[in-house]
N, C-alpha and C positions, 0 to 999 in steps of 0.2 A: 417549505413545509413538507410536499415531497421526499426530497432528502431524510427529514427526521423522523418521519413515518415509517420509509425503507429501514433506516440504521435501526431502530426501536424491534424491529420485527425479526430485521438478520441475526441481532445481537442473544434475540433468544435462542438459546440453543436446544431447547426442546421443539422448535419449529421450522427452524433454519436448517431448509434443504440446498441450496444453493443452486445454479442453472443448469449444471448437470448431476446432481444427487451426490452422495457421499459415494466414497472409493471403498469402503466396506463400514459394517456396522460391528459394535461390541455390545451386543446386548441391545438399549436401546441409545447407544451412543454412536452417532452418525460422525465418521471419521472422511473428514474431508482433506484435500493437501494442504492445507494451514492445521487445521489438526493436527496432521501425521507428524510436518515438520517441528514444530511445537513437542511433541512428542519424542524427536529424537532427539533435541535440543536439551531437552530434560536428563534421558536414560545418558546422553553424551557427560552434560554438567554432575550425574552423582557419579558417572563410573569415575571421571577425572577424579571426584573426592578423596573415594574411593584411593585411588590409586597412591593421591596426594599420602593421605593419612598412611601408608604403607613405606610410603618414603619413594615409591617409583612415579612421583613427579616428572622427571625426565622424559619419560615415555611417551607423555600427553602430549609434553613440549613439541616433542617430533614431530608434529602433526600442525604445527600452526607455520606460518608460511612466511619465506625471506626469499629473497631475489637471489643469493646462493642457493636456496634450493634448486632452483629451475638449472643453473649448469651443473648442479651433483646429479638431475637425472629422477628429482621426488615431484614427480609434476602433479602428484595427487595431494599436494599441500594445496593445492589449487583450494582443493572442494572440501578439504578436511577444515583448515583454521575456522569457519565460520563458525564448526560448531566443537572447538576450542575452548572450553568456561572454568574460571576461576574461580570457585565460589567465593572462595577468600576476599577476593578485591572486586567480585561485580555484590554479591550481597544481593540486600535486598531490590535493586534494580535488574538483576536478575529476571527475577518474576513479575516486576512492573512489566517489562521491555516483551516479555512472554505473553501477558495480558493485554498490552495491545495489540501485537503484533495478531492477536489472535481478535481484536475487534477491526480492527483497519485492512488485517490481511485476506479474512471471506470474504470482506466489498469488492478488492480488488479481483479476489479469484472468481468471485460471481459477474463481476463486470466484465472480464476479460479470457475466462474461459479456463480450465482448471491445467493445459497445456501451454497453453501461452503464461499463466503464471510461473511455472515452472519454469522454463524456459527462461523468463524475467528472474526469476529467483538466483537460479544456477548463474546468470550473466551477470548481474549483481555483484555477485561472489568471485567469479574468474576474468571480468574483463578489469575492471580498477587494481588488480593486482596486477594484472600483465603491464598495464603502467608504471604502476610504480616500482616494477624491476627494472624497466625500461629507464626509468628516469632516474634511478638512484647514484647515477655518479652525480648529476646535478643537485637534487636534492636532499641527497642523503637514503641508505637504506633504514628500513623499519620493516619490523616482525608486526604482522598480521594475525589476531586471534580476535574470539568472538564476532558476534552477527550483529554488533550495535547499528551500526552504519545500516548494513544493509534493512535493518527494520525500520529505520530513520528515511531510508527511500521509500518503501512500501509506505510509509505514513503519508510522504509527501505524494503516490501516484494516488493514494484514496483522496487527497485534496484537489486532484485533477480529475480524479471524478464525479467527485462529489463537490465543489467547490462552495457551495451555497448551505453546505450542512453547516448546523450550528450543533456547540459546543453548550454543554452545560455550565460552563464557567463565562460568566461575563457577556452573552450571547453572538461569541466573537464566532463568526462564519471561518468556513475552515481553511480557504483561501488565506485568510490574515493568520491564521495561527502555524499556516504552515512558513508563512513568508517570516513573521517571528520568529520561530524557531530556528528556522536555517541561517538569519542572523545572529542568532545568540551562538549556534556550535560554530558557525566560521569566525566571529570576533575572537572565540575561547581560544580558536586554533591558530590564530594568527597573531593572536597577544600569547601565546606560548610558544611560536617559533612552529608550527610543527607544521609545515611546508605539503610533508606526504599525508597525514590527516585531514589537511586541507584540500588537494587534491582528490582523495577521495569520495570525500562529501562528498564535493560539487559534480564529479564525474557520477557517481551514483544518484543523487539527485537529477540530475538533468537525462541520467539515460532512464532511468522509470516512470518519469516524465512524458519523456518524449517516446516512451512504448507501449504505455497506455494511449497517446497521443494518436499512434500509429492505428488506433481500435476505435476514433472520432473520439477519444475523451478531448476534454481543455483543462489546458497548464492556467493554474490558479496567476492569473494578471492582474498586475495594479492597471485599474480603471478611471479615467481623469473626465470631468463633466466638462462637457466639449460642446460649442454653441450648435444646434441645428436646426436647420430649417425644416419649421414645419407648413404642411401642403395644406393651405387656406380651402376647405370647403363648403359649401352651403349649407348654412344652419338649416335645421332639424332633418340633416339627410345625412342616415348613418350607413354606412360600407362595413357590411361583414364577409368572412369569408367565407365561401362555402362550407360545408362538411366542420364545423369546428364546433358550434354547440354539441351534436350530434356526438360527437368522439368525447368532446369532455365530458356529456351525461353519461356515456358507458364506461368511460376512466372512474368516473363516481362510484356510480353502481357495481362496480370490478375491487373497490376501495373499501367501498360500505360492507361487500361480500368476505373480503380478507381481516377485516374486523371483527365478524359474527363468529366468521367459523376457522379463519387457522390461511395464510398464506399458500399450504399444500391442498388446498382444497379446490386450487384454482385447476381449470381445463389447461390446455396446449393451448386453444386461441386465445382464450383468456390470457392468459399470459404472452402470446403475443402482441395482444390489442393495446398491452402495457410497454411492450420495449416499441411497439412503433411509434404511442405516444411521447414515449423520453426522449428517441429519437429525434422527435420533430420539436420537442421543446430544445434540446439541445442545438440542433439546426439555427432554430429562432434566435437564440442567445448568442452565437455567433456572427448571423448577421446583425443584430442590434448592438454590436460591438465595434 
């Protein structure tokens, strides 16, 4: 409940300040690192058109990345293919892949800090390719363009943060929808033969994973109901813990306040009083695991 309450409030962007504020504003447009890169993904995708429609195609080309690049000496193919775009052949998924990446990608940036997403972004992008130059006498080389993949990771570390958020479709929590998914792109890739797309994946899936992981988030787990023992105590005598009404009326009251008047409205401790409750609910759920 949690979960869909945060997402509902991040998702507007008239309100959505993030955990350290935007990197600049235009106007009253509050431009955060998921913005920005959104941004250059865009001015990248029409200049290619652009180019396209000119006939200097070639040009763009240069710029998306093969394991010959790295012995010709282009090691900025590194960081350039991701934002690499076709319009031709991405189309309208294009701008789907844009639109999410810009609702799953502020969760993570505000979960994990506007540095360390970057950091996560940029790795994303240049460690699965240093692999797959690596590997490519084994399984073959492949050219590298577009940032599909790597939005397809960021979707799956907002499942690691958010694990428990549900989805407007079918109220499948996001855990399962992230675990479906990544079965449906690795069967497509491996009923197609494509060995390095496969690789990819799953090396990018499991390193944004386990990087948000690194920040006490949890990797979305299949959960199996398992017998246990429970501690026989004496009826009508109940054991609470200290301090926990206490914290959940002022988590309330902090809830009730960001409803009336706007999420920016909250103090510094206020907003504290909030990341040490998720904290300890996150704690909880770990050990009840």
């Amino acid at each position: 409940m949690r979960d869909t309450f945060q997402m509902s409030q991040n998702f507007s962007s008239g309100s959505w300040q993030g955990s350290e504020g935007p990197i600049f504003t235009l106007g009253s447009l509050r431009v955060d690192l998921t913005l920005l890169l959104i941004g250059v993904h865009t001015l990248a995708m029409a200049v290619a058109a652009v180019f396209a429609a000119s006939g200097l195609g070639e040009w763009v080309n240069q710029l998306a990345f093969s394991a010959g690049d790295l012995k010709a000496g282009q090691v900025w193919t590194l960081f350039t293919y991701p934002f690499v775009h076709d319009i031709r052949q991405e189309g309208l998924w294009f701008g789907l892949e844009m639109l999410m990446f810009f609702w799953f990608g502020r969760e993570v940036e505000s979960a994990i800090g506007r540095r360390s997403f970057g950091w996560l972004y940029g790795a994303l992008a240049v460690l699965p390719a240093l692999v797959l130059a690596g590997t490519g006498p084994l399984l073959g080389t492949t050219v590298l363009t577009g940032s599909g993949t790597i939005s397809f990771a960021v979707f799956l570390a907002f499942c690691a943060v958010h694990p428990g958020a549900q989805f407007f479709f079918a109220g499948l929590t996001a855990r399962w929808v992230g675990w479906v998914l990544l079965a449906i792109y690795s069967l497509a890739a491996f009923a197609g033969r494509d060995w390095p797309g496969l690789l990819q994946l799953w090396l990018s899936s499991l390193f944004a994973v386990a990087w948000v992981r690194r920040g006490g988030m949890t990797w979305p787990t299949l959960s199996f109901a398992r017998g246990r023992k429970k501690n026989v105590k004496a009826k009508g005598v109940a054991t609470k813990k200290p301090g926990v009404i206490p914290v959940l009326e002022k988590v309330d009251a902090i809830l009730d306040k960001i409803s009336k008047e706007g999420i920016h409205s909250l103090t510094a401790a206020e907003k504290k009083q909030l990341e040490d409750a998720r904290a300890r609910l996150l704690q909880k759920d770990r050990q009840d695991r």
